[in-house]
Backbone as numpy.savetxt, mean C-alpha at the origin, in Angstrom:
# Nx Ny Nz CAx CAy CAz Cx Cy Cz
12.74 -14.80 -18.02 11.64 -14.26 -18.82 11.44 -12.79 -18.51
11.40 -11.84 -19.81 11.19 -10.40 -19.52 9.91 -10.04 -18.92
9.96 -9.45 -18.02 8.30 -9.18 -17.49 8.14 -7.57 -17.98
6.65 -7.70 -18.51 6.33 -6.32 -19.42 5.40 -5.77 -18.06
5.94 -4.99 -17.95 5.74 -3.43 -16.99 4.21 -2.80 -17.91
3.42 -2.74 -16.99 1.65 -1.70 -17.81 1.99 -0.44 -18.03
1.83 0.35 -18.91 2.23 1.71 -19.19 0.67 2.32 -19.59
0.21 2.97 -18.37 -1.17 3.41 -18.35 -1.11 4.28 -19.09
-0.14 5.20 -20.06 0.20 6.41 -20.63 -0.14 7.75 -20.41
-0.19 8.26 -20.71 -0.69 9.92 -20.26 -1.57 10.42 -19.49
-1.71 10.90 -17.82 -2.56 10.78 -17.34 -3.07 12.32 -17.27
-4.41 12.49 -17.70 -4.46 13.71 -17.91 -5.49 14.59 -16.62
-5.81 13.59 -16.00 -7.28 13.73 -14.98 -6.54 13.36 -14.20
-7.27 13.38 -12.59 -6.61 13.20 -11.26 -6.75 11.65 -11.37
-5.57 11.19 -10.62 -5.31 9.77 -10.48 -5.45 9.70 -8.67
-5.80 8.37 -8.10 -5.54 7.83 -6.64 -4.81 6.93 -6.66
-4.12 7.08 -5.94 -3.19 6.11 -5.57 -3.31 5.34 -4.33
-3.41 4.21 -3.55 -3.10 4.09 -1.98 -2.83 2.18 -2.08
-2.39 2.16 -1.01 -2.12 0.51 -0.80 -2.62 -0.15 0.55
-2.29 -1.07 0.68 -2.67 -1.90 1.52 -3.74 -1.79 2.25
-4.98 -2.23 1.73 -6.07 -3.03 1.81 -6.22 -3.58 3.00
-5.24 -4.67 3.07 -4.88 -5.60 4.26 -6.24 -6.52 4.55
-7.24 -6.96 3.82 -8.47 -7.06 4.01 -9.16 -7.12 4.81
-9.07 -5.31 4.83 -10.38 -4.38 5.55 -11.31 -3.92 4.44
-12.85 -4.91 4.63 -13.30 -4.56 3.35 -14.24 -2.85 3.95
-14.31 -2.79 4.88 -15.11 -1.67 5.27 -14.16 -0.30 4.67
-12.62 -0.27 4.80 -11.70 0.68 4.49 -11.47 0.57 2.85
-11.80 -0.09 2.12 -11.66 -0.66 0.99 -12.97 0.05 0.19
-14.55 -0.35 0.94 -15.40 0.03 0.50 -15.25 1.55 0.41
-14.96 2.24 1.78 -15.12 3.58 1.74 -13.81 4.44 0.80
-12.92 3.41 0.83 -11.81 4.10 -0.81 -12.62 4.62 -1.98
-13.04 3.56 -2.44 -14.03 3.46 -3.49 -15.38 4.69 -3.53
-15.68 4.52 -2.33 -16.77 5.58 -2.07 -16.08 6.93 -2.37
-14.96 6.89 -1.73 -14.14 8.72 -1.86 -14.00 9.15 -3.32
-13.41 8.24 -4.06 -12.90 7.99 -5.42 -14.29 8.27 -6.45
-15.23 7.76 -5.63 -16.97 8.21 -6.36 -16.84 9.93 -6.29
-17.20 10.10 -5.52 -17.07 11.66 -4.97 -16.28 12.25 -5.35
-15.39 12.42 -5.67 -13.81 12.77 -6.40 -14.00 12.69 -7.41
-15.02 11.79 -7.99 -15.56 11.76 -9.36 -14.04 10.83 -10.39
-13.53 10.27 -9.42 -12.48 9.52 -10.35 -12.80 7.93 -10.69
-12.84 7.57 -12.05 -13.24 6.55 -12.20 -11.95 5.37 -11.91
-12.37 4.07 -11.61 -11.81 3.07 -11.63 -10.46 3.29 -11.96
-10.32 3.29 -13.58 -9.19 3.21 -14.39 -8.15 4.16 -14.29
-8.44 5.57 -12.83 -7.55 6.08 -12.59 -7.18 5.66 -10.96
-7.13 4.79 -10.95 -6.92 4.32 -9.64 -5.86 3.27 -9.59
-4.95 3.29 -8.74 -3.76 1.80 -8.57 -3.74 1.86 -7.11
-3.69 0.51 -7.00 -3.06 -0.36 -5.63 -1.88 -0.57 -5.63
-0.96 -0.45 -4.31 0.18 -0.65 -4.28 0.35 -2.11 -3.96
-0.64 -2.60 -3.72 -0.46 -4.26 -3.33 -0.52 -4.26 -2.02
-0.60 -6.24 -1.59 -1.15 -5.89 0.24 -2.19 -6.30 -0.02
-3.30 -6.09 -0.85 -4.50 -6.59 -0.72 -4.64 -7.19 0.56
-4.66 -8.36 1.01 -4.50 -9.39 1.81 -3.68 -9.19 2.78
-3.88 -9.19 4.08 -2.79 -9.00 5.12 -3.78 -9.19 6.70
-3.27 -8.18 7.26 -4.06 -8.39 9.10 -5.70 -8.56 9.02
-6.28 -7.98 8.68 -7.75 -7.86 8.86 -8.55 -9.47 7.82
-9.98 -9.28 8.58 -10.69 -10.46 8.56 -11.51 -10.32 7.34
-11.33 -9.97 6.42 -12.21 -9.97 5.24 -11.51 -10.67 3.85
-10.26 -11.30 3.88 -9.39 -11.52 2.65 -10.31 -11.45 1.12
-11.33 -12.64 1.00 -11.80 -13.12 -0.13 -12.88 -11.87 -0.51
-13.40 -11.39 0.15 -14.12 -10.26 0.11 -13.83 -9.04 -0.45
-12.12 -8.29 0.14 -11.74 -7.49 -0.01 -11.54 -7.40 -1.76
-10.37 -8.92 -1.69 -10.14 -9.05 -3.26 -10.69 -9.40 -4.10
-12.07 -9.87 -4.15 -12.95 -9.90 -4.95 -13.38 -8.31 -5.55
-13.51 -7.44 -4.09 -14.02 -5.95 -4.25 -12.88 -4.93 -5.64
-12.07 -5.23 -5.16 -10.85 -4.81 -5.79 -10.42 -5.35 -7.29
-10.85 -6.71 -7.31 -10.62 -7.33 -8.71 -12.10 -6.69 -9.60
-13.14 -6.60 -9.13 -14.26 -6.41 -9.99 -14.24 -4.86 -10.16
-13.44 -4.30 -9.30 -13.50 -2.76 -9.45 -13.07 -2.02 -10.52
-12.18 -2.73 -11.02 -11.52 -2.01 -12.52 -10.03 -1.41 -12.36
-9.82 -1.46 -10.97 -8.63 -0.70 -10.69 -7.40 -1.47 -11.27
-6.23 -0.62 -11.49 -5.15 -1.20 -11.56 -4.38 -1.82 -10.45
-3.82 -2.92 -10.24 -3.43 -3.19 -9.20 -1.90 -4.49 -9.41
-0.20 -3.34 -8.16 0.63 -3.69 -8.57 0.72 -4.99 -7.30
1.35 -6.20 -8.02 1.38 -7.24 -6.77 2.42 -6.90 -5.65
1.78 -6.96 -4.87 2.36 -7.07 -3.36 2.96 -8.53 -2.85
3.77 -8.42 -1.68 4.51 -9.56 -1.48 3.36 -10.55 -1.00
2.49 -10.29 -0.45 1.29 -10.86 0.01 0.52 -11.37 -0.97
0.65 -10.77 -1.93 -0.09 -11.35 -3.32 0.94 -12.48 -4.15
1.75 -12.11 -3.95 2.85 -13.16 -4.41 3.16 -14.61 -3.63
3.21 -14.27 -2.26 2.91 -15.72 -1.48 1.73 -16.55 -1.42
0.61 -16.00 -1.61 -0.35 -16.68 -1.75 -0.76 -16.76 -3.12
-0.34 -16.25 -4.13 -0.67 -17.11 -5.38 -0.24 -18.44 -5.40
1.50 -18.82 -4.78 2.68 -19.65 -5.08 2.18 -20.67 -3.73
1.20 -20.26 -3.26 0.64 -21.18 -1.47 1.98 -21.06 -0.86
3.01 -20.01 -0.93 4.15 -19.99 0.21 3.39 -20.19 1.57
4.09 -20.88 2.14 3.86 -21.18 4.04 4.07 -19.43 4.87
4.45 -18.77 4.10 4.65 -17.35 4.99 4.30 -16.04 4.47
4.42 -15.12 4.25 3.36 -13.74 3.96 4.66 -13.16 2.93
5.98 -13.45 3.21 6.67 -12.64 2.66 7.31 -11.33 3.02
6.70 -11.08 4.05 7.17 -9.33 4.43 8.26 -9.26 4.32
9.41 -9.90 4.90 10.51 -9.88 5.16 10.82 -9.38 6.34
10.19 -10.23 7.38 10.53 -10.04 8.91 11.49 -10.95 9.33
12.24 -10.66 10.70 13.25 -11.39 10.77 12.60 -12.49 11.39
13.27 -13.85 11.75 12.70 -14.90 12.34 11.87 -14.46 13.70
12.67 -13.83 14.27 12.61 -13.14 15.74 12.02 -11.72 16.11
11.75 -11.64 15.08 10.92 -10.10 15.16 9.33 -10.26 15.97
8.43 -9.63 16.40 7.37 -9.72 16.47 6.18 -9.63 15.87
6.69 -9.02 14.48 5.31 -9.19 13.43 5.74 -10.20 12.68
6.67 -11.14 12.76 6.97 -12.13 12.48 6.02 -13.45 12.94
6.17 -13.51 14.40 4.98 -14.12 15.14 3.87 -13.47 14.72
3.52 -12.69 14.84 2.13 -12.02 14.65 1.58 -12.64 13.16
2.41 -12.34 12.19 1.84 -12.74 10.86 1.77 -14.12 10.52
2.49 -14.88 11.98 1.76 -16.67 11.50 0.16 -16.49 11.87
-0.61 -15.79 12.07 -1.76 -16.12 12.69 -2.66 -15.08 11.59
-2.52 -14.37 11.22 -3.69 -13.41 10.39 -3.05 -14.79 8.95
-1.71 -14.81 8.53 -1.57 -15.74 7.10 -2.32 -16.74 6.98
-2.00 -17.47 8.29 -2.62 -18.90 7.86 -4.69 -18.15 7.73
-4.59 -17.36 8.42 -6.37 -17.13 8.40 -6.47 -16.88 7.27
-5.77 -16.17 6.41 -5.73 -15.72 4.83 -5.36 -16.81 3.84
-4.66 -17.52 4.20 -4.79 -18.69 3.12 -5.81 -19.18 3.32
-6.84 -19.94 4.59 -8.06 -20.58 4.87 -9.08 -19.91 4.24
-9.23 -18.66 3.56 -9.92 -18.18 3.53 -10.28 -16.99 1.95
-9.21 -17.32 1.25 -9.15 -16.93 0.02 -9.43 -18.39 -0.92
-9.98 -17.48 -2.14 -10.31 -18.52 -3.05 -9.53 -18.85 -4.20
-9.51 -20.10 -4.92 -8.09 -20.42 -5.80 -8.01 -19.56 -7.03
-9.48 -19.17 -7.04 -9.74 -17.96 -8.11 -8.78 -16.66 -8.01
-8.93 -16.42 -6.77 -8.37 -15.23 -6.54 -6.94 -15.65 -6.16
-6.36 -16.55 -5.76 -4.91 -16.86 -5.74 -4.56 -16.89 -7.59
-5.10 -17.04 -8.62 -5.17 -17.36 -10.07 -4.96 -15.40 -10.28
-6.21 -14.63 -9.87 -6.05 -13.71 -9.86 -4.24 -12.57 -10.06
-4.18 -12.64 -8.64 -3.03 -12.41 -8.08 -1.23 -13.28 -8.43
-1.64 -14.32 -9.50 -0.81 -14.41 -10.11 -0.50 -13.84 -11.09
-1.74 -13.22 -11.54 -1.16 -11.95 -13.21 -0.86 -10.79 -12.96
-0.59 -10.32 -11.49 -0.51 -9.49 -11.16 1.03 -8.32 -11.53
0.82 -7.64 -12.37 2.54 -7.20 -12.49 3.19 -6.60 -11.13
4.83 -6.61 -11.47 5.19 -6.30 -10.14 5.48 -4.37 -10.50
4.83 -3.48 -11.41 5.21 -2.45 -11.32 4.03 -1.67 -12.47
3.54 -0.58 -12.19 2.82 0.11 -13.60 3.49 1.37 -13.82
3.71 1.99 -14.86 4.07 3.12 -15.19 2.92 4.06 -15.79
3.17 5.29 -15.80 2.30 5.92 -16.40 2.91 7.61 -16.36
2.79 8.53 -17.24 3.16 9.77 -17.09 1.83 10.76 -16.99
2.57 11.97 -16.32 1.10 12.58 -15.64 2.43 13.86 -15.83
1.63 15.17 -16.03 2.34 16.48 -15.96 3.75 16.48 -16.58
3.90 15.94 -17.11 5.27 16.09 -18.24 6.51 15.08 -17.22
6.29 14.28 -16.41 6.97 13.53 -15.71 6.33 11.79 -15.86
7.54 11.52 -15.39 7.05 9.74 -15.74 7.55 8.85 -14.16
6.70 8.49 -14.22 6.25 7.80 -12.52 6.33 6.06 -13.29
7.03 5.50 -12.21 6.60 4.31 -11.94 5.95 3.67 -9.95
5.12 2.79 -10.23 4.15 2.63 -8.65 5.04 0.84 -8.76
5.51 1.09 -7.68 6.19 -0.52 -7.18 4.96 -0.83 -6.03
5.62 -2.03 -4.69 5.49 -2.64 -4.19 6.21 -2.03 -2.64
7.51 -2.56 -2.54 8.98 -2.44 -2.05 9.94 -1.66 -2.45
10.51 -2.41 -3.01 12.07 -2.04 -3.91 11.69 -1.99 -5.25
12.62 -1.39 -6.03 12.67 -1.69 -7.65 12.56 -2.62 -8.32
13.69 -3.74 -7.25 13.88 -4.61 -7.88 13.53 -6.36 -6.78
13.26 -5.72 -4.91 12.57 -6.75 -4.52 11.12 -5.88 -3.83
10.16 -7.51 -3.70 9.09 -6.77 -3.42 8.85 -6.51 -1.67
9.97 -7.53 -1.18 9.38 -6.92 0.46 10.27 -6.41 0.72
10.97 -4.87 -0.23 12.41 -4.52 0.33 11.39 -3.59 1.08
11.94 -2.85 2.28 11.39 -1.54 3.16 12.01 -0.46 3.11
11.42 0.34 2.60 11.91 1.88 1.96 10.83 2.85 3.18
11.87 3.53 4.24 11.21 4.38 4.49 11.56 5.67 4.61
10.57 6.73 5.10 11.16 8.18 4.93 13.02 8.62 5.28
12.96 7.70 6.36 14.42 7.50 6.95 15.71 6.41 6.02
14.94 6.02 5.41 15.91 4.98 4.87 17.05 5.82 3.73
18.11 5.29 4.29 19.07 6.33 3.65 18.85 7.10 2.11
18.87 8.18 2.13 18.94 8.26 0.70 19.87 8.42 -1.09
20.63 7.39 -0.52 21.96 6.57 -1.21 21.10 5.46 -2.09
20.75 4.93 -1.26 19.80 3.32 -1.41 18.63 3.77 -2.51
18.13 5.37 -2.04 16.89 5.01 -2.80 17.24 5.66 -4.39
18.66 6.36 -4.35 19.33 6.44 -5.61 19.60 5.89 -6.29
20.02 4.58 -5.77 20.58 3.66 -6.39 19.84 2.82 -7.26
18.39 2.89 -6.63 17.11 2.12 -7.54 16.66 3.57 -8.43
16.61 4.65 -8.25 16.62 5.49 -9.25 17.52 5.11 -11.05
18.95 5.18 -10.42 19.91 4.20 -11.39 19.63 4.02 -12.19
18.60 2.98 -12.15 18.25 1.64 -12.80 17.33 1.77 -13.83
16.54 2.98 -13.77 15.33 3.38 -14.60 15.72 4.57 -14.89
14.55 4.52 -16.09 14.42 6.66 -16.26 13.16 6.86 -16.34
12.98 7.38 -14.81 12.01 7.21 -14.05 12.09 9.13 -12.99
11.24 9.86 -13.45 11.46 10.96 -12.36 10.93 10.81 -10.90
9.80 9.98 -11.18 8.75 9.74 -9.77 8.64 8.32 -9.12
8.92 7.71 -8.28 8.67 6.77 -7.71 7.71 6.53 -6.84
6.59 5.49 -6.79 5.32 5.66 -5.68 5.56 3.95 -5.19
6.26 3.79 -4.09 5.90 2.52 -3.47 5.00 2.60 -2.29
4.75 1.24 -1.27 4.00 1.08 -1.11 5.11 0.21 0.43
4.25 -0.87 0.79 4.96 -1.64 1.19 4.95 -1.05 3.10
6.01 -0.58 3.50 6.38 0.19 4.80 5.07 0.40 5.65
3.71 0.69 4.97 2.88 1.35 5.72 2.81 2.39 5.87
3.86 3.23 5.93 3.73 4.71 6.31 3.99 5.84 5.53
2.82 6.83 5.07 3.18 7.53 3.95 3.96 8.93 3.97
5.05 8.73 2.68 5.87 10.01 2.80 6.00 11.04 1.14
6.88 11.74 1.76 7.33 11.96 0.19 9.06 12.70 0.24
9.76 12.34 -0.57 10.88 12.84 -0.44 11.32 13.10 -1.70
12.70 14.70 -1.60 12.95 14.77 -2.92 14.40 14.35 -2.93
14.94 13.69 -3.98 16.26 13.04 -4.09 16.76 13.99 -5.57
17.24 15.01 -5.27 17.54 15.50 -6.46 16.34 16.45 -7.45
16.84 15.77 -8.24 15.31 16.28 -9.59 14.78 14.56 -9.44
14.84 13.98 -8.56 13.79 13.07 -8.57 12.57 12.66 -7.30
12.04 12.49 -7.17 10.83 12.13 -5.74 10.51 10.39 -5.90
10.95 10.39 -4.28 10.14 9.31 -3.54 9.19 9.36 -3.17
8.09 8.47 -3.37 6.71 9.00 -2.61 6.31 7.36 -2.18
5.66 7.79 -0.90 4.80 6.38 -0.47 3.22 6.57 -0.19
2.52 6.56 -0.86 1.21 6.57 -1.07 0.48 6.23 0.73
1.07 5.08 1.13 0.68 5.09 2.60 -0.83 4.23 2.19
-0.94 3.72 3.48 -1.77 2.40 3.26 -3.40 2.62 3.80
-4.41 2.01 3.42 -5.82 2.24 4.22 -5.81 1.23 5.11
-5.37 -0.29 5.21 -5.80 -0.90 5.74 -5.80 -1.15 7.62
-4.96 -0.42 7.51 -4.66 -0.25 9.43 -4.09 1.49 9.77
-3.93 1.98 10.57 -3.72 3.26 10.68 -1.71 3.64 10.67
-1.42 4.71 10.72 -0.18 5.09 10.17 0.85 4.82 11.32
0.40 4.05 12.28 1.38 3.54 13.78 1.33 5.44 14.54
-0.16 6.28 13.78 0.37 7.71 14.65 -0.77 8.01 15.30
-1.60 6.96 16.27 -2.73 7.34 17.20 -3.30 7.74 16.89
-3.99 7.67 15.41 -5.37 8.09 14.38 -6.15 6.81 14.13
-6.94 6.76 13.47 -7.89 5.62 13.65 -8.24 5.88 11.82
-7.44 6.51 10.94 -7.64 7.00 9.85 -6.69 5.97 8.81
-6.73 5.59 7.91 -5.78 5.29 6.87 -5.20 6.64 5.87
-4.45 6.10 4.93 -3.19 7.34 4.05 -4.17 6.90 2.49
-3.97 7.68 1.55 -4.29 7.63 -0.05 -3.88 9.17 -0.73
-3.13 8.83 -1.87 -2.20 9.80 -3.14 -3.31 10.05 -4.05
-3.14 11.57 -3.91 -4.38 12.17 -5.08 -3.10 12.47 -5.90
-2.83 12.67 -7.40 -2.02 13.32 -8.35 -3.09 13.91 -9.05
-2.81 15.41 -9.30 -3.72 16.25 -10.09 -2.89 17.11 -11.27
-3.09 16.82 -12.05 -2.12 16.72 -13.21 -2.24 18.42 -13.99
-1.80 19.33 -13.85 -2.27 20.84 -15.08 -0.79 20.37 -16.03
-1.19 21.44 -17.20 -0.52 21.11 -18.30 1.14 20.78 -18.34
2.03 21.55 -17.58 3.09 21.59 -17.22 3.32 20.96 -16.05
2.41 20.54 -14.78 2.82 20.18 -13.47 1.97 19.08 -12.96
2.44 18.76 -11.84 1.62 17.79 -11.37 1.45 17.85 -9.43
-0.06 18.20 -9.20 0.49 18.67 -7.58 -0.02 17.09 -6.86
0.64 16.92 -6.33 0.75 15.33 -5.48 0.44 15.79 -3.84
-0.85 15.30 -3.18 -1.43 15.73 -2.04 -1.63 13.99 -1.52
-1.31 14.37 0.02 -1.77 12.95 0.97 -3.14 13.37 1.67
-3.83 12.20 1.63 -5.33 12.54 2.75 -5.89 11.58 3.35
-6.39 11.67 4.48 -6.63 10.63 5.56 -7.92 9.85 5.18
-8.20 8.58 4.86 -9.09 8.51 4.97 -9.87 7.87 5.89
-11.33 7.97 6.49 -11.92 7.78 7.34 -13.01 6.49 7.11
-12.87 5.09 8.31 -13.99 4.26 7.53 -14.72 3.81 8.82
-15.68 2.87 8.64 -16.44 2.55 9.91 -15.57 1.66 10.52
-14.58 2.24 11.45 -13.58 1.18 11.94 -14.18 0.33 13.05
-15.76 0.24 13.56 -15.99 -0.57 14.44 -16.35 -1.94 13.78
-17.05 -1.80 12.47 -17.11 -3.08 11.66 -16.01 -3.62 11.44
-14.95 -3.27 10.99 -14.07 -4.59 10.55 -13.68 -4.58 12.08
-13.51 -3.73 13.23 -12.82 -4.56 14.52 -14.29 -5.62 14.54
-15.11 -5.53 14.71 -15.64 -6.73 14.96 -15.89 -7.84 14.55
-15.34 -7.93 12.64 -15.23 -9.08 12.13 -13.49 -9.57 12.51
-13.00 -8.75 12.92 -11.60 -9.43 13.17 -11.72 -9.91 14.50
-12.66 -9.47 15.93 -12.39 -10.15 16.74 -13.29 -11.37 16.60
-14.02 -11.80 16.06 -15.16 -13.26 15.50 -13.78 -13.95 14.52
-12.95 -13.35 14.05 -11.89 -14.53 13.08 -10.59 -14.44 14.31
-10.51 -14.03 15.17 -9.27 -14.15 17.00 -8.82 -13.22 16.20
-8.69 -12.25 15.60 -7.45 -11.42 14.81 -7.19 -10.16 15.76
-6.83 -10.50 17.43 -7.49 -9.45 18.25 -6.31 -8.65 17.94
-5.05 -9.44 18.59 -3.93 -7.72 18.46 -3.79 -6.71 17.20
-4.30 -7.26 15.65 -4.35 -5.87 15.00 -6.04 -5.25 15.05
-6.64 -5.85 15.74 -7.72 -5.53 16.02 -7.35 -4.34 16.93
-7.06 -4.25 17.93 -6.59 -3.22 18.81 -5.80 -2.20 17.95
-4.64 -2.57 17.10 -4.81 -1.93 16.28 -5.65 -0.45 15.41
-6.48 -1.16 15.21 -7.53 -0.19 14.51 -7.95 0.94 14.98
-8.66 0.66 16.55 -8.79 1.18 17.40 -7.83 2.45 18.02
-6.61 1.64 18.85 -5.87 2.74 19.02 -5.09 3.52 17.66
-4.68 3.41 16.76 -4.27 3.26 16.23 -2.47 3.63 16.18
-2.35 2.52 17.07 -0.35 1.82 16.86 -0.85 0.41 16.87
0.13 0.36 15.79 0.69 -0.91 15.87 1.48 -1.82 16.49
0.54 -2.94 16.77 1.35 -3.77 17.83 2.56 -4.42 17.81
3.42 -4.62 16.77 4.97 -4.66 16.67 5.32 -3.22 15.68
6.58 -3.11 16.31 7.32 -2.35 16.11 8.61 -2.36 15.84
9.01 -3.69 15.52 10.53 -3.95 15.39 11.02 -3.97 13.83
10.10 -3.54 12.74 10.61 -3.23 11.46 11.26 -1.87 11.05
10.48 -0.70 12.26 10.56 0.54 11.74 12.17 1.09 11.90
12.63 1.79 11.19 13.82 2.42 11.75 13.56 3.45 12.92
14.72 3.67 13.81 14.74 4.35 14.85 13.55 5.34 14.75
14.00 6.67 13.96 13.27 7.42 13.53 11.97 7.38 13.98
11.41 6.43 12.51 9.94 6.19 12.67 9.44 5.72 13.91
9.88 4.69 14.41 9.45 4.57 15.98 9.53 5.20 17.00
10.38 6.33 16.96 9.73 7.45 17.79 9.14 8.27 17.71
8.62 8.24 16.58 7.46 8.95 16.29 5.87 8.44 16.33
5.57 7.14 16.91 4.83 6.62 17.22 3.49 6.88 18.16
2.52 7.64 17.65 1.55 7.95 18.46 1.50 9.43 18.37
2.30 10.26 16.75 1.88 11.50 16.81 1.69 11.65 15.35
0.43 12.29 15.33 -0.51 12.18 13.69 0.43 12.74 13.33
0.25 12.08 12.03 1.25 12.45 10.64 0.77 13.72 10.35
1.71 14.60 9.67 0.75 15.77 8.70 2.00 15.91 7.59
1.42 15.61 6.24 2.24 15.90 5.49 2.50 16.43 4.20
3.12 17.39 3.82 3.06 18.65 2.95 3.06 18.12 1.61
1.65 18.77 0.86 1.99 18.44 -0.37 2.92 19.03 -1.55
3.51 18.03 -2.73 4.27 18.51 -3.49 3.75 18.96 -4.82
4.93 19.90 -5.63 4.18 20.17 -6.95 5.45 19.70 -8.16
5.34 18.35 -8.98 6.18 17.94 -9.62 6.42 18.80 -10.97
């Protein structure tokens, strides 16, 4: 069955972009709050998916997010728990450590979401398009074509050509990895919007979110930290045991580390700073 892709069409006003939620509704609320202030409504806003992941708020978060108006692309997390999969989907190895780790926040997230919102997250498309500054963007998940593939700043850039390929597509915005970048492949850009729901594995206590600000000919694409009351959700995650990404929050690294490529893991525990582009 062909799956029809959303084509938000011409974006002429600043758009936000950011992902993973992870349900932290306190980091979630204060998205929303920024996006007030920014004066950007709802309908210029997309999720990269993730909704649902480490933190103790699941049914909450995605309720916040479904009534919000935003656009929102499904995440692998949204995809296992529509289908009640037994596992999250990331695509960790058996033996990895966020492998273990994610039997214990999932099962809390299936206990704790509603069938409404598993109903939800089944209409969820796996991609939106939309053009902004005379360029045409599509916002994934993962991969192009899977949703827990891991695309990161390091990940060769052969691979991320190759899903270029496939579309005619100048801009790419996934999600997925956690950690936000931007890269240029030619006359085309990778970008990862970077996630709110836990911090960037770089000893900030901050989450990542994609402003695109569109003038007639261009489009300037900026990353910015955002800041939330990170003592509330640690304390609803340590009342649901969710302690190690609880610590998490706090320090902010993450307590496994066996997904990242070399690279990224040695860079672990030094704030991101990263330059914006003009498409």
């Amino acid at each position: 069955m062909k799956v029809t892709i959303p084509d938000l069409g011409d974006i002429k006003s600043d758009l936000l972009i950011f992902g993973g939620p992870y349900s932290n509704l306190a980091a979630t609320e204060s998205l929303l709050e920024q996006a007030n202030s920014l004066e950007i409504k709802p309908s210029h806003i997309i999720c990269t998916g993730d909704i649902v992941a480490y933190c103790a708020e699941p049914e909450q978060t995605s309720q916040l997010i479904l009534n919000s108006g935003m656009s929102v692309v499904m995440g692998n997390c949204e995809e296992s728990l529509a289908s009640d999969s037994n596992d999250c989907g990331c695509g960790f190895e058996h033996n990895m450590l966020c492998s273990v780790l994610s039997e214990k926040w999932y099962s809390y997230a299936q206990q704790n979401i509603s069938n409404n919102t598993r109903e939800w997250m089944s209409t969820l498309p796996p991609a939106i398009e939309f053009t902004c500054g005379g360029k045409k963007f599509r916002v994934i998940h993962g991969g192009v074509d899977q949703v827990n593939q891991f695309i990161f700043a390091s990940t060769e850039p052969t691979l991320k050509q190759q899903q270029f390929d496939k579309l005619n597509i100048d801009c790419i915005i996934g999600g997925h990895c956690g950690l936000p970048f931007g890269q240029q492949l030619g006359n085309k850009h990778w970008l990862n919007a970077g996630v709110i729901g836990l911090p960037a594995n770089d000893g900030t206590q901050q989450g990542w979110y994609l402003l695109l600000h569109p003038t007639k000919n261009t489009v300037e694409i900026s990353w910015h930290r955002l800041s939330y009351p990170v003592q509330k959700s640690y304390d609803s995650m340590l009342q649901a045991g969710l302690n190690e990404y609880a610590e998490s929050l706090v320090s902010g690294l993450w307590p496994g580390t066996d997904i990242l490529p070399l690279t990224e893991k040695s860079a672990q525990g030094l704030p991101l700073t990263i330059p914006a582009v003009i498409l």
